[in-house]
C-alpha positions as CSV (number, residue, x, y, z in Angstrom):
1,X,132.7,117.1,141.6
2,X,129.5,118.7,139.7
3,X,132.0,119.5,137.1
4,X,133.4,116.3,137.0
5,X,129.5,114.4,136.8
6,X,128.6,116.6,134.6
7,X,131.1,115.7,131.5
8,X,130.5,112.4,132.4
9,X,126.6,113.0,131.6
10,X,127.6,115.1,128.3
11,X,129.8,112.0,127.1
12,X,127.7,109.3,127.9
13,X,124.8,111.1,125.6
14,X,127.2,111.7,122.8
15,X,127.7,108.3,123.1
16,X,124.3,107.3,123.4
17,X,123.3,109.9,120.4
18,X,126.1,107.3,118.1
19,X,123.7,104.1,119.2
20,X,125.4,102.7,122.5
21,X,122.1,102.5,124.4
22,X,122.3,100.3,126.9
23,X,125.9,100.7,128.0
24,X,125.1,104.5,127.9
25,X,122.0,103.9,130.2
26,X,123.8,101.3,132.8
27,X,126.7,103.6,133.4
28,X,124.3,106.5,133.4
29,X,122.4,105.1,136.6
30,X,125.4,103.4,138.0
31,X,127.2,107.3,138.3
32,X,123.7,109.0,139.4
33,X,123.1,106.5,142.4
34,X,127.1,106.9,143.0
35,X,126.7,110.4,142.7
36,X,123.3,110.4,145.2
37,X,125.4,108.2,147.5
38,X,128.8,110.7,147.4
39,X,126.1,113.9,147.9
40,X,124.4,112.1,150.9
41,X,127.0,111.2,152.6
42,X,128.7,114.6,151.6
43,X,126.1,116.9,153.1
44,X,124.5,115.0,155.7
45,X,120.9,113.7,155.5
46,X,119.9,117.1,155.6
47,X,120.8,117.7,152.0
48,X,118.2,115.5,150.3
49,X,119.8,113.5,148.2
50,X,118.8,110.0,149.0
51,X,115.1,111.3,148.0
52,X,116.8,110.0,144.4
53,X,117.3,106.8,145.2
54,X,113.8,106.2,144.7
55,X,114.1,107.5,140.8
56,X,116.8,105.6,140.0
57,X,115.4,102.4,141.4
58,X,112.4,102.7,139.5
59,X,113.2,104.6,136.4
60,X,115.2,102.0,135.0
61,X,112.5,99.9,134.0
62,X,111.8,102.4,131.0
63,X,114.8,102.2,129.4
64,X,115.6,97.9,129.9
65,X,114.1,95.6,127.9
66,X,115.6,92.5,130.1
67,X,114.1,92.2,133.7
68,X,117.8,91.3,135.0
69,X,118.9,95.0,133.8
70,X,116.3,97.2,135.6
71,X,116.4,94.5,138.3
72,X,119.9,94.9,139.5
73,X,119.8,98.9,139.1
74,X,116.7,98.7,141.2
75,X,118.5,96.3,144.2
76,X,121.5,97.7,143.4
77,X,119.7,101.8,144.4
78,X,118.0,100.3,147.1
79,X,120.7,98.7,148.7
80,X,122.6,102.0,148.2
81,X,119.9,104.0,149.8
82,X,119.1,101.5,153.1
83,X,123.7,101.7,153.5
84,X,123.3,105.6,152.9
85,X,120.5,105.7,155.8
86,X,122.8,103.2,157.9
87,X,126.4,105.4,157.5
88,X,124.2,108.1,158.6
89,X,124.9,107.4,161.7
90,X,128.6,106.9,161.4
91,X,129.8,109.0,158.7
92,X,130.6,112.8,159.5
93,X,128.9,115.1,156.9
94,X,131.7,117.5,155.3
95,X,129.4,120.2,154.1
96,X,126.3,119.6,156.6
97,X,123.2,121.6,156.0
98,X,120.8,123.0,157.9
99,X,116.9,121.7,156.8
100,X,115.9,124.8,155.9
101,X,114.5,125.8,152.6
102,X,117.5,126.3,150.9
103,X,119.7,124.0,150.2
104,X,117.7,121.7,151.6
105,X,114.5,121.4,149.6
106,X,115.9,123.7,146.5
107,X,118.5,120.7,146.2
108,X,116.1,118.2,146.2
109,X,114.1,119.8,143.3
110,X,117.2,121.0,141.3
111,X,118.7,117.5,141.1
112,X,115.1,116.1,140.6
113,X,115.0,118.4,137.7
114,X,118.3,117.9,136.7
115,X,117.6,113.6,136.7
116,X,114.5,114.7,134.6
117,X,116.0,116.5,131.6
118,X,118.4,113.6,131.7
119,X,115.8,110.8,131.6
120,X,113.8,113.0,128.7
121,X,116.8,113.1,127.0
122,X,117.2,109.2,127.1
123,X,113.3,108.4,126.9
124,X,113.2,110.9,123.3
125,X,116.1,109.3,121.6
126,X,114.9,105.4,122.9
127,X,111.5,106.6,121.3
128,X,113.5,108.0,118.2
129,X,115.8,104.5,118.2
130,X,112.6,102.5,118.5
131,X,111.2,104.8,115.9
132,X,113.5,103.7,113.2
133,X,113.5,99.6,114.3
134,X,109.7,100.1,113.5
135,X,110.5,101.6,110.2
136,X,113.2,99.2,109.6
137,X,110.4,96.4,110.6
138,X,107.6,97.3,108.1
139,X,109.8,98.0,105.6
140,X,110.7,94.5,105.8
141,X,107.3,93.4,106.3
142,X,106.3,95.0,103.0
143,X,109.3,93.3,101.3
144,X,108.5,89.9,103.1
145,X,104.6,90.5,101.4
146,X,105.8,91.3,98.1
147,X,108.0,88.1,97.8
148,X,105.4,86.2,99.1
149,X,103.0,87.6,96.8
150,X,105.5,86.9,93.8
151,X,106.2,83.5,95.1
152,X,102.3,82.9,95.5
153,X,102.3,83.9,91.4
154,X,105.5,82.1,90.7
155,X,103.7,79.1,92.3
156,X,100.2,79.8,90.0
157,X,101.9,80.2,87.1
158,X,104.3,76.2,87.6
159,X,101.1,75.0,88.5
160,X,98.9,76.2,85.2
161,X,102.3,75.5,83.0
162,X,102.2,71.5,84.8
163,X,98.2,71.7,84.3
164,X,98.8,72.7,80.4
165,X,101.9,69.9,80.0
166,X,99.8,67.3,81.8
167,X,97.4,68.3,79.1
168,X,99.3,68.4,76.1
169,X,100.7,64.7,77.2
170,X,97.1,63.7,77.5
171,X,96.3,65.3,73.8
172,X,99.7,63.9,72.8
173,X,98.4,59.8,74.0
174,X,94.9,60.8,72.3
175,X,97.0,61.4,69.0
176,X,98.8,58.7,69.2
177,X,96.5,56.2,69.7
178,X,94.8,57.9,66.5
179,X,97.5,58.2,64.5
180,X,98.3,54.3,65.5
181,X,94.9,52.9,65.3
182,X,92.1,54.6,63.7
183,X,93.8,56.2,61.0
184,X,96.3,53.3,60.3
185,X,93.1,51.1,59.9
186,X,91.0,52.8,57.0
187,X,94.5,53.6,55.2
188,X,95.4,49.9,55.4
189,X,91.8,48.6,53.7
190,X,92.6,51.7,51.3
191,X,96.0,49.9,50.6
192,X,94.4,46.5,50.3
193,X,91.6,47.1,48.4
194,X,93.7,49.5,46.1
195,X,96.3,46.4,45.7
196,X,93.0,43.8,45.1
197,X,92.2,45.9,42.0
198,X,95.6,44.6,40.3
199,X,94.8,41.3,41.0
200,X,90.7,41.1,40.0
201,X,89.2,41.5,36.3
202,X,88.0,45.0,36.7
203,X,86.0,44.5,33.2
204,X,82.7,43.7,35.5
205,X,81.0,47.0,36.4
206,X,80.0,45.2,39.6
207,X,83.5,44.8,40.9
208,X,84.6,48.2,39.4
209,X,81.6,49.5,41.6
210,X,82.3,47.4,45.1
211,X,86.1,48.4,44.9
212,X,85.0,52.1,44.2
213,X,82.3,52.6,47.1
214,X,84.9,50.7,49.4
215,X,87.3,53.0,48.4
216,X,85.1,56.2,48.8
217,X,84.0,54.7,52.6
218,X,88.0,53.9,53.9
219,X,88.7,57.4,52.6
220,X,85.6,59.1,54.7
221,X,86.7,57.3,57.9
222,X,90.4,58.5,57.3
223,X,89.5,62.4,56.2
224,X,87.3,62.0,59.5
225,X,90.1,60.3,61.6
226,X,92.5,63.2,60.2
227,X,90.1,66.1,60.7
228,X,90.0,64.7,64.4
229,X,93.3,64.6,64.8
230,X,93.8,68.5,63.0
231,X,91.8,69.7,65.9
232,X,93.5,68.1,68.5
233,X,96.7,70.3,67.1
234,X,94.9,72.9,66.9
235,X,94.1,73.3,69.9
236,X,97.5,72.3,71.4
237,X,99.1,74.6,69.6
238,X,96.6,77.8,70.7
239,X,97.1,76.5,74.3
C-alpha cells in the first residue's frame, strides 16, 4: 500500500511539474485523506493517523484560489475524520499498535513529515507558476503602456495635423477673399483708367497727370494687396 501511494504521489507531481495544478492538488488531498482514513482504520487509533486530518482540512486553502475547492476538502477531511473516530468503535484494527513511542508517535511525525515535503513541493512550484503569471502580467502591462503611450502621440500628432488644416482653410478663405476682393478692385480701376486713356485727348498735361497718379495709386494698393497675400503663402507653405 505505501508502495502503491507512493507512485501515485511521484505521478501526480510529474503531472503537476507539466502545469495540471489544480487537478494535481484535488486528487493529491482526495488520496492523502483516503490514505489517513485506510491507515486509521488499518492500525487502530493507536497508530496516529487521524492526527492528519487536521492538515488536510486546513492546508488546502493554500493551494485553491475558489472558496468551493478548499471548502469541500476541508468538510470533506472532517467528515472523514469524525466517521474514522465513529468506526472506531466498530471496525477491528488489522495491524493494531500499542501507544508506545514507536510506531505510535514516530508515525505520526514520519507521515507529518512526509505531508510536509509534499506540500513544499506543491507550495514552491504554485510560487514558481505564480512567478511566471506575474512575469507574463507586467510584461503585458509594459506593452499595454507603450501602446497607450503611442496612441497618446498618434492622437497629438491628428490633433496638431487638424489644428494646421483648420489653419491652412482659414489662410486659404483669407486668400480668397483677397484674391476676390481687394486685389480684384485696384486691378479693375487700373483696367479702367488704362482703357479711359484711349478714349480722352491725352494732349493736356493735366489729364496726362490725373491718369498717371491714378495709375501709380491702383498699382500701390495692388503691390500691397499682393505682398499680403505672398506672406500668407509663405507662411502656409513653412507650416
Amino acid at each position: 500500500m505505501c508502495i502503491v501511494e507512493t507512485l501515485a504521489f511521484i505521478t501526480l507531481l510529474l503531472y503537476h511539474i507539466k502545469g495540471h495544478f489544480f487537478t494535481t492538488r484535488y486528487i493529491f488531498f482526495l488520496i492523502a485523506i483516503g490514505m489517513q482514513a485506510y491507515g486509521s482504520l488499518n492500525h487502530g487509533e493507536n497508530g496516529g493517523f487521524d492526527f492528519l486530518f487536521f492538515a488536510s482540512a486546513f492546508t488546502p486553502i493554500l493551494f485553491f484560489e475558489k472558496r468551493v475547492h478548499y471548502l469541500s476538502l476541508f468538510i470533506l477531511s472532517v467528515s472523514t475524520f469524525i466517521a474514522v473516530k465513529v468506526l472506531y468503535n466498530h471496525v477491528q484494527p488489522i495491524l493494531s499498535f500499542d501507544r508506545q513511542i514507536y510506531p505510535y508517535y514516530a508515525n505520526i511525525v514520519i507521515s507529518a513529515v512526509l505531508v510536509y515535503v509534499a506540500t513544499s513541493f506543491f507550495k514552491r512550484e504554485h510560487l514558481k507558476y505564480e512567478m511566471q503569471i506575474m512575469l507574463q502580467k507586467n510584461k503585458i502591462l509594459s506593452q499595454k503602456k507603450t501602446l497607450d503611450q503611442t496612441k497618446e502621440n498618434l492622437l497629438e500628432l491628428l490633433e496638431d495635423k487638424d489644428r494646421r488644416l483648420e489653419q491652412r482653410d482659414k489662410s486659404m478663405d483669407k486668400y480668397a477673399y483677397l484674391n476676390s476682393h481687394k486685389a480684384r478692385s485696384p486691378l479693375a480701376r487700373i483696367l479702367g483708367l488704362a482703357h479711359l486713356t484711349n478714349l480722352d485727348d491725352l494732349s493736356d498735361r493735366e489729364k496726362r497727370t490725373y491718369y498717371f497718379v491714378e495709375i501709380m495709386e491702383n498699382a500701390r494698393d495692388l503691390d500691397n494687396v499682393l505682398r499680403e497675400i505672398s506672406v500668407i503663402l509663405d507662411r502656409d507653405l513653412a507650416e
